[in-house]
C-alpha positions as a LaTeX table, in Angstrom:
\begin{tabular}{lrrr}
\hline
Residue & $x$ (\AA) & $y$ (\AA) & $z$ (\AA) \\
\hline
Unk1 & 5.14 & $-6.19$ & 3.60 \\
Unk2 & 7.10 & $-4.84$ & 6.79 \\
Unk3 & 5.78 & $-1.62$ & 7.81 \\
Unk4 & 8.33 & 0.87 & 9.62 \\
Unk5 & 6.11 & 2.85 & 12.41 \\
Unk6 & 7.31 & 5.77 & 14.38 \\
Unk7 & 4.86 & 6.36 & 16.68 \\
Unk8 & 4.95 & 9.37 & 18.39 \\
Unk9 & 3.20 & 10.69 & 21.60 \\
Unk10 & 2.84 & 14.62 & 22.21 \\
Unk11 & 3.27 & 14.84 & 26.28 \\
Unk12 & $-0.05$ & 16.58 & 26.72 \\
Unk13 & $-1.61$ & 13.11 & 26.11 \\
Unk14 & $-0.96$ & 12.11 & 29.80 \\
Unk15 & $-4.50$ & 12.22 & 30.96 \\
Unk16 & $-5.59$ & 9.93 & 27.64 \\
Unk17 & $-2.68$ & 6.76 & 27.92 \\
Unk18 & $-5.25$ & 4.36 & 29.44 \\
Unk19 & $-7.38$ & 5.11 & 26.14 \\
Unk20 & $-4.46$ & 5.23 & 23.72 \\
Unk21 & $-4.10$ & 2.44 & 21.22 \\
Unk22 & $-0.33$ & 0.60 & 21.60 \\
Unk23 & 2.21 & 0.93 & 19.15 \\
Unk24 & 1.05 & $-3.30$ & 18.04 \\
Unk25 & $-2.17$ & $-1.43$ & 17.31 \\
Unk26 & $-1.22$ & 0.95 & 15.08 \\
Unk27 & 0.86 & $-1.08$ & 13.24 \\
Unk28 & $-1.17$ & $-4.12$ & 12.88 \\
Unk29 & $-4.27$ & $-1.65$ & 11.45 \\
Unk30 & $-2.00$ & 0.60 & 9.28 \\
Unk31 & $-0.01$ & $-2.90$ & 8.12 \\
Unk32 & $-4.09$ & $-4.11$ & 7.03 \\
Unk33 & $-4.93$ & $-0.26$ & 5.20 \\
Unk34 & $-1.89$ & $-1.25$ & 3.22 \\
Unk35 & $-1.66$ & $-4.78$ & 2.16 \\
Unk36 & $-1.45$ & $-5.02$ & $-1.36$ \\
Unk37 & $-2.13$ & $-1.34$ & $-1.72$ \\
Unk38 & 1.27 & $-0.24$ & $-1.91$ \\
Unk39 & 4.55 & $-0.85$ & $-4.28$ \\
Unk40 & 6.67 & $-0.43$ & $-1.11$ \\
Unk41 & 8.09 & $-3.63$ & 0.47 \\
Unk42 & 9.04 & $-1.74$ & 3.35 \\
Unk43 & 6.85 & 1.20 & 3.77 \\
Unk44 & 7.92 & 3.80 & 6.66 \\
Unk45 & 5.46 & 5.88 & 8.38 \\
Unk46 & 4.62 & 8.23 & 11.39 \\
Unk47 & 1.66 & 8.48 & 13.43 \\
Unk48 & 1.56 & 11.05 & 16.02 \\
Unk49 & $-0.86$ & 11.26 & 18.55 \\
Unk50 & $-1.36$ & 14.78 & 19.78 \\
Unk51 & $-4.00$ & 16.73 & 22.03 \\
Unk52 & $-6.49$ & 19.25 & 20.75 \\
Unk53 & $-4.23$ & 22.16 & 20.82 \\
Unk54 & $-1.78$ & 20.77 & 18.05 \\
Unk55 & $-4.26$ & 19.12 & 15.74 \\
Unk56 & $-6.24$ & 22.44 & 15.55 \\
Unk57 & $-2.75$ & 24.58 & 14.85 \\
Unk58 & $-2.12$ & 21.94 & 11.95 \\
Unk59 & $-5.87$ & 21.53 & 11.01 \\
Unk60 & $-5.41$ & 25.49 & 10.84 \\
Unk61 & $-2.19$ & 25.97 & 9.12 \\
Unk62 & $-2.68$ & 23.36 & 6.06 \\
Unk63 & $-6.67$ & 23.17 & 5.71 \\
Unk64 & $-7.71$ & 26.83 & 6.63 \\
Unk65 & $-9.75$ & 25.14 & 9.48 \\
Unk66 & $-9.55$ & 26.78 & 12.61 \\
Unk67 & $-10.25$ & 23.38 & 14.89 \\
Unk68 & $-9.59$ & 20.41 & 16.07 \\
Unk69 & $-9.83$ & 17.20 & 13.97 \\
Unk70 & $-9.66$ & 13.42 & 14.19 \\
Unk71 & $-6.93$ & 12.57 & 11.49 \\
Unk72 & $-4.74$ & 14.45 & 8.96 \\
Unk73 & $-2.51$ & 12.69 & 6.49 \\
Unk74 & 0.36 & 14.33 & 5.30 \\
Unk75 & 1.87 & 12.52 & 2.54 \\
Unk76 & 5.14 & 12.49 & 1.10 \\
Unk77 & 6.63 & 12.67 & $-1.99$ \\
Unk78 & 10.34 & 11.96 & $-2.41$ \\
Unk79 & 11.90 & 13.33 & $-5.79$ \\
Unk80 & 12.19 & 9.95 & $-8.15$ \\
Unk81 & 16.21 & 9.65 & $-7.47$ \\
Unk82 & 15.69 & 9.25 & $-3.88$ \\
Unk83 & 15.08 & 5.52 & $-3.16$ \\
Unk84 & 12.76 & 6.51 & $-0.37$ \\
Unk85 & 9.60 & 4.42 & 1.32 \\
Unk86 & 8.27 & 6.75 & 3.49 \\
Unk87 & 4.46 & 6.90 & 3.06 \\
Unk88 & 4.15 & 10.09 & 5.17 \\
Unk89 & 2.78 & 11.17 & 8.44 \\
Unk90 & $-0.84$ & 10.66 & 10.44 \\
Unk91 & $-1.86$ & 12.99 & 13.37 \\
Unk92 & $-4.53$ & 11.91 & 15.25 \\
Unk93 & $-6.08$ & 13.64 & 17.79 \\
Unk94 & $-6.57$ & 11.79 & 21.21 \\
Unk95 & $-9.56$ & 13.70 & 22.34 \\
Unk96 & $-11.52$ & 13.85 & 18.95 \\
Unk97 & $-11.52$ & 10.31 & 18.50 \\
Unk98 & $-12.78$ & 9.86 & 22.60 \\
Unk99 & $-15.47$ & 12.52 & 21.93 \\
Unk100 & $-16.77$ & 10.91 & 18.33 \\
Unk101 & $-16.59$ & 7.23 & 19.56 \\
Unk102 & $-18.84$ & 8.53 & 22.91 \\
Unk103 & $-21.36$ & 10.29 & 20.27 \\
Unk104 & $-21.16$ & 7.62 & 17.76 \\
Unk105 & $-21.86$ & 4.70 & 20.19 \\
Unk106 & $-18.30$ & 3.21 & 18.95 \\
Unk107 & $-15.84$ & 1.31 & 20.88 \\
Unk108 & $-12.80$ & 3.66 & 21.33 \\
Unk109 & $-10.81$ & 0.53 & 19.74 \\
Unk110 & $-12.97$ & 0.41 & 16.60 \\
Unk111 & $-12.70$ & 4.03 & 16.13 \\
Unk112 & $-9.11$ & 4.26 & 16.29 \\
Unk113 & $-8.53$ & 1.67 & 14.13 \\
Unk114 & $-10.86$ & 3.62 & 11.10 \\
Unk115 & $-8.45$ & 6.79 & 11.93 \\
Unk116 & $-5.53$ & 4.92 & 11.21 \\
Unk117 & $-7.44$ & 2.87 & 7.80 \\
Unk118 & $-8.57$ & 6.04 & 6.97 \\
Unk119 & $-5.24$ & 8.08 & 7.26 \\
Unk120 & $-3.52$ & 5.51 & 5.40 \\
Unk121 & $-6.27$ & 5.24 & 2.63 \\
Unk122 & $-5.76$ & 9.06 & 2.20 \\
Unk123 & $-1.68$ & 8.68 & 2.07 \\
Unk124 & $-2.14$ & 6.61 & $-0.81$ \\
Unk125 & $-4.14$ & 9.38 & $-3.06$ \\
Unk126 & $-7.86$ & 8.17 & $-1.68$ \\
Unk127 & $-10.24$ & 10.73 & $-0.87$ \\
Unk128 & $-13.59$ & 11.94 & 0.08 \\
Unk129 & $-14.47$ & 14.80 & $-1.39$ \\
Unk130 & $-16.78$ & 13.94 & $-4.62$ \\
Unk131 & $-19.38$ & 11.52 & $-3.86$ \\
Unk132 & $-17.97$ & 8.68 & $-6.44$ \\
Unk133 & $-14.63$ & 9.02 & $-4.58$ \\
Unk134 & $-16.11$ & 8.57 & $-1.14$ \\
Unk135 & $-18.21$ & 5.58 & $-2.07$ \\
Unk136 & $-14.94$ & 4.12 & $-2.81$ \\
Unk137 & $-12.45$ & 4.96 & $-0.28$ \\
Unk138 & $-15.31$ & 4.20 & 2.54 \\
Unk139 & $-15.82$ & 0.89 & 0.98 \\
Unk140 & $-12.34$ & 0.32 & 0.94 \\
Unk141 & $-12.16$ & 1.30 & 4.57 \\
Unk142 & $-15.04$ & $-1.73$ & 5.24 \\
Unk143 & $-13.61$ & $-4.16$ & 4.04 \\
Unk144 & $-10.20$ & $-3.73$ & 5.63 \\
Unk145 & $-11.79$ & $-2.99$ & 8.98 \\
Unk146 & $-14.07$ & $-6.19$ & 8.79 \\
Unk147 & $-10.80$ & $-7.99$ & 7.66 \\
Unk148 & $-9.55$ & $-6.66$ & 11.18 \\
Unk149 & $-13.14$ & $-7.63$ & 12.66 \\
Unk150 & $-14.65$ & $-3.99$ & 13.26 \\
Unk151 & $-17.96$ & $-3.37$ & 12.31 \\
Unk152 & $-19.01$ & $-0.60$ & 9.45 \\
Unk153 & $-17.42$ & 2.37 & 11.22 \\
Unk154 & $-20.49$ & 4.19 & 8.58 \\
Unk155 & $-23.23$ & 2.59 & 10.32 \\
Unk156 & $-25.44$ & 4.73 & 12.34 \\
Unk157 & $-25.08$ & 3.24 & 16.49 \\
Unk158 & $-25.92$ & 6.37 & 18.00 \\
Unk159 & $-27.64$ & 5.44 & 21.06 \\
\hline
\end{tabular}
């Protein structure tokens, strides 16, 4: 598989680039989230990187949640005659993922990395919401982060 990432950077993120993951990053985690998960040889996909202020207008807009959040996956879904591979689009929010690694005793590495496995797992129709479905999207999300050599990202390191 060849994965196609547009990273993009909103320009409030200035004060965050010596925490941002690179572009290598992001594609080598999002590349892992997808392996063999995917009928796309050459899946396209976006992952923007925006401040507070964006993530809680689109957190807002399309989940009726009026605040900031770590990750939203927007997936898309070409009509069947248009020989399209884009997977969709990630937004992560720089300062959510700072603040949760600090309060979850996380390296900021490991916790960007579960964003993006986590975005991707939802692009791809995995969810969360019923108990049965979160047992296996966040095992899914174990093994491709130990694959990547993180550690549980559900394990409680609080200090």
């Amino acid at each position: 598989m060849n994965l196609m990432l547009d990273m993009q950077l909103a320009e409030e993120l200035d004060d965050f680039s010596a925490f941002l993951p690179t572009e290598e990053q992001l594609t080598l985690w999002a590349t892992t989230a997808l392996q063999g998960r995917t009928e796309f040889g050459e899946p396209e996909l976006t992952i923007r990187l925006v401040a507070e202020e964006e993530s809680q207008e689109l957190n807002h807009e399309y989940r009726g949640k009026d605040k900031p959040t770590n990750v939203l996956s927007f997936p898309f879904e070409a009509p069947p005659e248009v020989p399209i591979e884009l997977l969709g689009d990630l937004i992560i929010c720089a300062q959510v993922v700072q603040d949760e690694s600090i309060e979850q005793g996380k390296t900021a590495e490991a916790h960007w990395a579960h964003m993006v496995v986590h975005g991707c797992l939802h692009l791809l129709g995995y969810d969360h919401i019923k108990d049965d479905e979160a047992e296996i999207m966040e095992d899914l999300e174990r093994q491709i982060l130990a694959t990547l050599g993180y550690p549980d990202p559900y394990l409680d390191e609080t200090p």
